[in-house]
C-alpha positions in Angstrom: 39.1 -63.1 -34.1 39.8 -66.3 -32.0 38.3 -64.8 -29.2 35.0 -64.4 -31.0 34.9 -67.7 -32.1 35.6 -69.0 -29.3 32.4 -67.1 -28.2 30.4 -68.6 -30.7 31.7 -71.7 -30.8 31.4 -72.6 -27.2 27.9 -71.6 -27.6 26.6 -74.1 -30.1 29.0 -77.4 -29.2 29.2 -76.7 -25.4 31.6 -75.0 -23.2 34.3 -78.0 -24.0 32.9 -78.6 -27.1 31.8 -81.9 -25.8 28.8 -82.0 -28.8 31.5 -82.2 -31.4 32.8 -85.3 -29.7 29.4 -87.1 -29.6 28.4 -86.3 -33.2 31.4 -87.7 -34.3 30.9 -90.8 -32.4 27.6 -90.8 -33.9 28.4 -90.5 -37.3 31.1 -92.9 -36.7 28.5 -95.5 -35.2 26.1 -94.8 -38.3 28.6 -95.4 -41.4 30.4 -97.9 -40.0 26.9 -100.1 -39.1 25.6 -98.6 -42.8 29.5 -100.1 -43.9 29.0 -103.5 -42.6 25.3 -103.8 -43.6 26.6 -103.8 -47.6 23.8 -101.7 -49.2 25.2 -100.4 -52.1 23.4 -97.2 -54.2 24.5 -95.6 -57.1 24.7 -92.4 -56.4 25.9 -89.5 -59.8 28.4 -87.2 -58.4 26.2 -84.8 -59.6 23.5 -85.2 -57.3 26.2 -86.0 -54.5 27.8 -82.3 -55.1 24.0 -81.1 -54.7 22.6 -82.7 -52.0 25.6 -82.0 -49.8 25.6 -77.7 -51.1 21.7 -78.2 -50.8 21.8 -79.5 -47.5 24.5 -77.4 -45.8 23.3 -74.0 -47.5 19.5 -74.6 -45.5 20.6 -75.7 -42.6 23.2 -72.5 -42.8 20.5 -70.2 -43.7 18.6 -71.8 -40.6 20.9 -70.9 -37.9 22.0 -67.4 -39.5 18.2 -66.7 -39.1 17.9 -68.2 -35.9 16.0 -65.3 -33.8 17.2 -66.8 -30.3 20.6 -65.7 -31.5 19.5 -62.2 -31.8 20.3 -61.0 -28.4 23.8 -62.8 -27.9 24.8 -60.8 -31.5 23.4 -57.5 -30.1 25.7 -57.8 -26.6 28.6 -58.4 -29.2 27.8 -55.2 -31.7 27.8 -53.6 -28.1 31.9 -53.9 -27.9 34.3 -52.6 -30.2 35.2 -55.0 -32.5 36.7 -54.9 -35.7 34.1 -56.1 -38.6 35.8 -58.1 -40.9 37.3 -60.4 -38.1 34.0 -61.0 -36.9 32.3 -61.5 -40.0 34.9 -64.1 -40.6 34.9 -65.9 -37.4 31.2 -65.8 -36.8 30.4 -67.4 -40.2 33.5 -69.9 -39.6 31.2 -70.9 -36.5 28.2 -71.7 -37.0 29.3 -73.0 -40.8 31.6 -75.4 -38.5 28.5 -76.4 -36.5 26.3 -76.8 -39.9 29.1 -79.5 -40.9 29.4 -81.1 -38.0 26.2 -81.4 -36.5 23.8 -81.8 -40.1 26.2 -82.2 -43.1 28.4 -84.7 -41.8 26.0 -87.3 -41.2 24.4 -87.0 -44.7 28.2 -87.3 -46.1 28.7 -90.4 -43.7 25.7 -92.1 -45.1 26.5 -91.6 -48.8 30.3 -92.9 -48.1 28.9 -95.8 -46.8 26.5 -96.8 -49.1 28.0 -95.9 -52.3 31.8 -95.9 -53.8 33.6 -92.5 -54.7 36.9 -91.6 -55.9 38.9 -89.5 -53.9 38.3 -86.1 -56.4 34.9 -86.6 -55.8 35.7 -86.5 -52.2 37.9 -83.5 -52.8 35.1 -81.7 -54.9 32.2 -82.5 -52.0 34.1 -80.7 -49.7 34.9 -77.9 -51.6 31.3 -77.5 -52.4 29.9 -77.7 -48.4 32.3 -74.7 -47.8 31.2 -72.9 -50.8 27.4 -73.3 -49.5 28.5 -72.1 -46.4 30.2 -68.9 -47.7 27.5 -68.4 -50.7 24.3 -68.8 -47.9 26.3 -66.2 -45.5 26.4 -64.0 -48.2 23.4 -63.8 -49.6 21.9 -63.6 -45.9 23.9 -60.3 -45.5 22.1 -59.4 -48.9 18.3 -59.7 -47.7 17.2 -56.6 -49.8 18.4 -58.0 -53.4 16.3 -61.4 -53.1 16.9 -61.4 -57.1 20.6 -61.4 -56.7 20.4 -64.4 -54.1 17.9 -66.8 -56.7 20.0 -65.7 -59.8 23.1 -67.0 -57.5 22.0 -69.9 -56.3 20.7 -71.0 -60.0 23.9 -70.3 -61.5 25.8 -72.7 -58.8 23.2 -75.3 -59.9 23.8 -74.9 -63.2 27.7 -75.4 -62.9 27.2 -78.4 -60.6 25.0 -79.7 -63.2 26.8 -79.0 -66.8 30.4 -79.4 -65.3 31.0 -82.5 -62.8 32.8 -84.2 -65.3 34.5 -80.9 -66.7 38.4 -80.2 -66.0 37.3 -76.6 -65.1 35.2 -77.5 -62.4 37.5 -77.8 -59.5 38.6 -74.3 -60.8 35.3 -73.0 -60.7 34.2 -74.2 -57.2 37.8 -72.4 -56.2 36.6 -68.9 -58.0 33.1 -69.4 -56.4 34.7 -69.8 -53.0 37.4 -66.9 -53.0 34.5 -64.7 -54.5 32.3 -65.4 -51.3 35.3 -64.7 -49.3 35.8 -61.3 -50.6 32.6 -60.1 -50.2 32.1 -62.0 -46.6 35.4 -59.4 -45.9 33.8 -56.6 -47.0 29.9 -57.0 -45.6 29.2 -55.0 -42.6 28.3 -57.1 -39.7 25.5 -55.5 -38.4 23.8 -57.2 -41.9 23.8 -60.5 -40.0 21.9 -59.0 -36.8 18.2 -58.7 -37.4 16.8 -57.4 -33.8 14.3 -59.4 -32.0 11.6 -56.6 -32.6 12.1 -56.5 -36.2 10.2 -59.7 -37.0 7.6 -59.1 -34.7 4.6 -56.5 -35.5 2.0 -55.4 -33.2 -1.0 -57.7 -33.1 -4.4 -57.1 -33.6 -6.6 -57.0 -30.4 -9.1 -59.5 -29.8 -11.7 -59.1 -27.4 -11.3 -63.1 -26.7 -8.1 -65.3 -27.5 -8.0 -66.9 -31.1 -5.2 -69.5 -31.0 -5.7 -69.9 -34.8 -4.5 -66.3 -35.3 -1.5 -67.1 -33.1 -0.8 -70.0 -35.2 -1.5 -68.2 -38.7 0.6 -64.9 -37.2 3.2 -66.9 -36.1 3.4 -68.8 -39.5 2.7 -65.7 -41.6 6.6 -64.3 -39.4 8.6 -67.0 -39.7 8.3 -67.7 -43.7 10.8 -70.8 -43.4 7.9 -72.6 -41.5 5.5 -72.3 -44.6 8.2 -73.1 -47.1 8.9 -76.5 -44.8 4.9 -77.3 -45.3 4.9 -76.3 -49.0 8.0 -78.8 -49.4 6.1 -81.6 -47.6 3.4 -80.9 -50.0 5.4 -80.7 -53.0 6.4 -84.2 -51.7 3.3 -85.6 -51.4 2.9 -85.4 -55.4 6.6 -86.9 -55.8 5.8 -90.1 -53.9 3.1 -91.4 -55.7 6.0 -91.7 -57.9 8.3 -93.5 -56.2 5.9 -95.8 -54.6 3.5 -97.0 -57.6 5.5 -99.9 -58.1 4.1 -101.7 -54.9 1.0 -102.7 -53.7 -1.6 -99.5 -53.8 -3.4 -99.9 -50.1 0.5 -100.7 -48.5 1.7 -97.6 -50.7 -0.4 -95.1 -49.9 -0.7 -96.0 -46.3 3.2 -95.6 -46.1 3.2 -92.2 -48.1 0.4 -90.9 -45.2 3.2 -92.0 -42.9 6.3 -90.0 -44.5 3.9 -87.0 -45.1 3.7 -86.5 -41.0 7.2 -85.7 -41.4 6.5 -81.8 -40.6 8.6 -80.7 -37.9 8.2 -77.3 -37.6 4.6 -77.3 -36.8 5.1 -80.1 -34.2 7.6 -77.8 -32.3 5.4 -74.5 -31.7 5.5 -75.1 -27.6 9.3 -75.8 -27.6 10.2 -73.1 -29.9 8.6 -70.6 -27.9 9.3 -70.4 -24.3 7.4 -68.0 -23.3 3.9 -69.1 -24.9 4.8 -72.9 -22.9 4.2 -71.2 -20.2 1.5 -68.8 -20.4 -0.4 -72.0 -21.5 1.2 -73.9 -18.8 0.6 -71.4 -15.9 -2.8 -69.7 -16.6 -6.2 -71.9 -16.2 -7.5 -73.1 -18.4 -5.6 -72.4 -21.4 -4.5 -76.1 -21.6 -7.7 -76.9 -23.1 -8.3 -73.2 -24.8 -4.2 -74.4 -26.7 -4.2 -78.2 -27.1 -7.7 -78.9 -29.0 -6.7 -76.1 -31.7 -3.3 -77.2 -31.8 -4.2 -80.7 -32.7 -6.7 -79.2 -35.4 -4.2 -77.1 -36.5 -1.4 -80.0 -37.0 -4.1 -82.2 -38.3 -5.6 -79.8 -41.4 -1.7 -79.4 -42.1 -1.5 -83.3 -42.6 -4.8 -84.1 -44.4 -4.1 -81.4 -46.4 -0.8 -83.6 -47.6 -2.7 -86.3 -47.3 -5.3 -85.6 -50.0 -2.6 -84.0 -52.6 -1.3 -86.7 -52.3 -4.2 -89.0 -53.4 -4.8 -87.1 -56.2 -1.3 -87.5 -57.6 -1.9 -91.2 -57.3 -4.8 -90.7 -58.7 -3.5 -88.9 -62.2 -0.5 -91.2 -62.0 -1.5 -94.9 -61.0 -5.6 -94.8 -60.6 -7.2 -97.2 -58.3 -7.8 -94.5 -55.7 -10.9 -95.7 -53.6 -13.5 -94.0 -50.8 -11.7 -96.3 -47.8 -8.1 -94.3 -48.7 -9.9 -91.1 -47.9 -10.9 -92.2 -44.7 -7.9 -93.5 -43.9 -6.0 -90.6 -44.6 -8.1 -88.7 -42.3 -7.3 -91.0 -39.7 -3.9 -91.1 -40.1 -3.7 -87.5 -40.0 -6.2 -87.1 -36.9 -3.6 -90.4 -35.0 -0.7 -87.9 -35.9 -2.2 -84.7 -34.4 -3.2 -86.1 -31.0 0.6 -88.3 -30.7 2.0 -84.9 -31.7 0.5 -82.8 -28.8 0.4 -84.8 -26.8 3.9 -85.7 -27.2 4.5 -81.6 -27.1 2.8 -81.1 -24.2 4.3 -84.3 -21.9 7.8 -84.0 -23.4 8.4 -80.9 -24.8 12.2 -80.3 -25.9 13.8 -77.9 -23.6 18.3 -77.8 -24.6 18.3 -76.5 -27.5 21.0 -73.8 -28.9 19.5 -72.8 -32.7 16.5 -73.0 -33.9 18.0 -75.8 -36.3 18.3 -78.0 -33.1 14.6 -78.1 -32.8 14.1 -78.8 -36.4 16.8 -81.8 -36.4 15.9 -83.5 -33.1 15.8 -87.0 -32.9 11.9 -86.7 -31.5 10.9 -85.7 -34.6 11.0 -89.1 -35.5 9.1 -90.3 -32.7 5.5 -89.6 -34.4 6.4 -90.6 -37.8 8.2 -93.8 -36.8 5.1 -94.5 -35.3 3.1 -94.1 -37.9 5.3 -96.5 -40.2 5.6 -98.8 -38.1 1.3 -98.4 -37.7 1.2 -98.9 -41.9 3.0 -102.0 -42.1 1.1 -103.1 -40.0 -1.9 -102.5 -41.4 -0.8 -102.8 -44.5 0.4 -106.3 -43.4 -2.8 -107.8 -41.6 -5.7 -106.1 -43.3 -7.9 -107.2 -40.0 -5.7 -104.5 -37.8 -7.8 -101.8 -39.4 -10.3 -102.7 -36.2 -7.4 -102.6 -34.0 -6.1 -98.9 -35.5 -9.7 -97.4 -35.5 -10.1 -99.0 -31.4 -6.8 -97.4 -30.6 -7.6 -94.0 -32.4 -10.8 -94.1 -30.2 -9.2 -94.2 -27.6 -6.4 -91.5 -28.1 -8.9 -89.7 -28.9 -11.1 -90.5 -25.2 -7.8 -89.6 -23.7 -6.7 -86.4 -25.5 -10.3 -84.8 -24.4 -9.9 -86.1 -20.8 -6.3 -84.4 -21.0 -7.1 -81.2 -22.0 -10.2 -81.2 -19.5 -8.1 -82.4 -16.6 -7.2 -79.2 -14.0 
């Protein structure tokens, strides 16, 4: 059992788990700078407890369905091994390096910007192993999807109605050894899903259709569409949140957050092999970017425009020029995002959760909020955003064109 998580463990935080080291000094960095800074939140333990299950369970579920683990788990089932030790150590693994690498800094960010007791300390921690051991259970389920909702309702439930109850400490320990039992009793080969199995023969096309790459490969991977659907479930939220200030400075920072969708920025990095067919063969820079960019930017204006109908039905004032700025913003997004793709794609990466969580996401959206305030700011930058669109836009043809 040690020697397989050794296996794994090495795998995700580096042969001397030197990536363990750095987040810590990370997270270290980021609550003591949140610490000094003094922002106090009130934050219900409540929505503590389900932020931190929430959190860790989808980032868990991530990196159990990681495909580029598929082969590493197949050379394992390959020796004799015995199937409860590595159940056990693999989910101790990668629940470890869902702690460490996502959950933690989430938990070092609340610390430092709100006060808890110490049983509310206690009763976080119980409830980030309890997602780890619930998620890695209900993955080894995949055929009783039922089961898995009716599961992860109930947990909801308790977290909601009992907090503040005596028996909820002794409820997160019954959910806990429950898990446990049936992680010791799944058979492992319920946590390997081949490489072949997600991927189904393709239609032939007499000429290349990107778009059917794009809608094929969205269409297998299920947790890319659910990340768009929450962005757009989002984008009727914040008209919520942001009503209270100004409507033009609002809006223009909501089109900012909104370009927050990761997984569809990542399609070159996520898939090796498609980098370099496009990168090798001629012509198929220009046959890949100009969809791509279409492709990212209908995701975006889509977002975009729920989201000016919700301010619409909630606060009113919605006017012709925030249309056309939202289709700008979206169209400065694609092209950044591309290009940014194609110039700087991101190459380490151990789980597919890596690609999600890497700090280049933030690159494009930053952008774009530091864009709206400006705007926002100094009404006569519009000139200056449409002249700079212009010319990303000169640019991104004369990119894709160049040999």
């Amino acid at each position: 059992m040690k020697m397989i998580f050794k296996c794994y463990a090495k795998k995700l935080f580096g042969a001397k788990y030197g990536r363990v080291l750095r987040n810590l000094f990370v997270i270290f960095i980021l609550y003591w700078g949140l610490h000094l800074a003094e922002i106090k939140i009130i934050i219900a333990p409540s929505i503590l407890y389900f932020m931190i299950g929430f959190l860790t369970a989808g980032v868990m579920w991530q990196v159990l369905a990681a495909e580029a683990g598929a082969a590493q788990m197949q050379n394992m089932m390959m020796l004799p091994l015995d199937e409860k030790k590595f159940v056990l150590a693999y989910t101790a693994a990668l629940g470890l390096y869902t702690i460490f690498s996502r959950t933690a800094v989430l938990l070092a960010v609340i610390l430092a910007v709100s006060e808890q007791e110490w049983q509310e300390i206690i009763h976080t921690i119980f409830c980030m192993i309890n997602a780890v051991l619930v998620t890695a259970v209900i993955f080894s389920l995949k055929k009783y999807h039922a089961a898995g909702i009716l599961c992860v309702a109930g947990i909801a439930a308790v977290i909601f109605l009992g907090w503040n109850k005596n028996w909820f400490i002794g409820m997160l320990l019954m959910i806990g050894v429950t898990a446990l039992s049936l992680l010791q009793n799944t058979d492992a080969y319920s946590f390997y899903g081949p490489e072949g199995e997600k991927k189904r023969t393709p239609k032939t096309h007499r000429h290349g259709s990107v778009w059917c790459y794009f809608l094929r490969y969205l269409k297998d991977h299920k947790n890319y569409l659910a990340n768009t659907g929450i962005m757009w479930c989002a984008a009727c939220i914040l008209p919520m949140i942001f009503r209270q200030m100004e409507s033009m400075f609002a809006v223009l920072i909501g089109f900012a957050v909104l370009t927050l969708n990761t997984p569809i920025c990542i399609l070159l990095s996520c898939d090796r092999s498609l980098e370099q067919a496009v990168r090798v063969l001629p012509g198929q820079k220009q046959m890949f970017c100009s969809p791509y960019c279409l492709f990212i930017f209908s995701c975006n204006v889509t977002a975009d425009m729920i989201f000016l109908c919700s301010w619409q039905i909630q606060a009113g004032g919605v006017t012709v020029w925030m249309f056309i700025t939202a289709v700008c913003f979206s169209l400065q997004s694609a092209i950044c995002a591309v290009l940014l793709e194609w110039f700087y794609p991101i190459r380490k990466w151990k789980t597919e959760s890596d690609l999600w969580h890497h700090p280049r996401k933030y690159v494009v959206p930053g952008f774009m909020v530091l864009l709206a305030g400006f705007i926002g700011t100094i009404p006569e930058a519009t000139i200056l955003f449409l002249i700079l669109l212009g010319i990303e836009m000169i640019s991104f043809v004369i990119v894709c064109q160049k040999a």
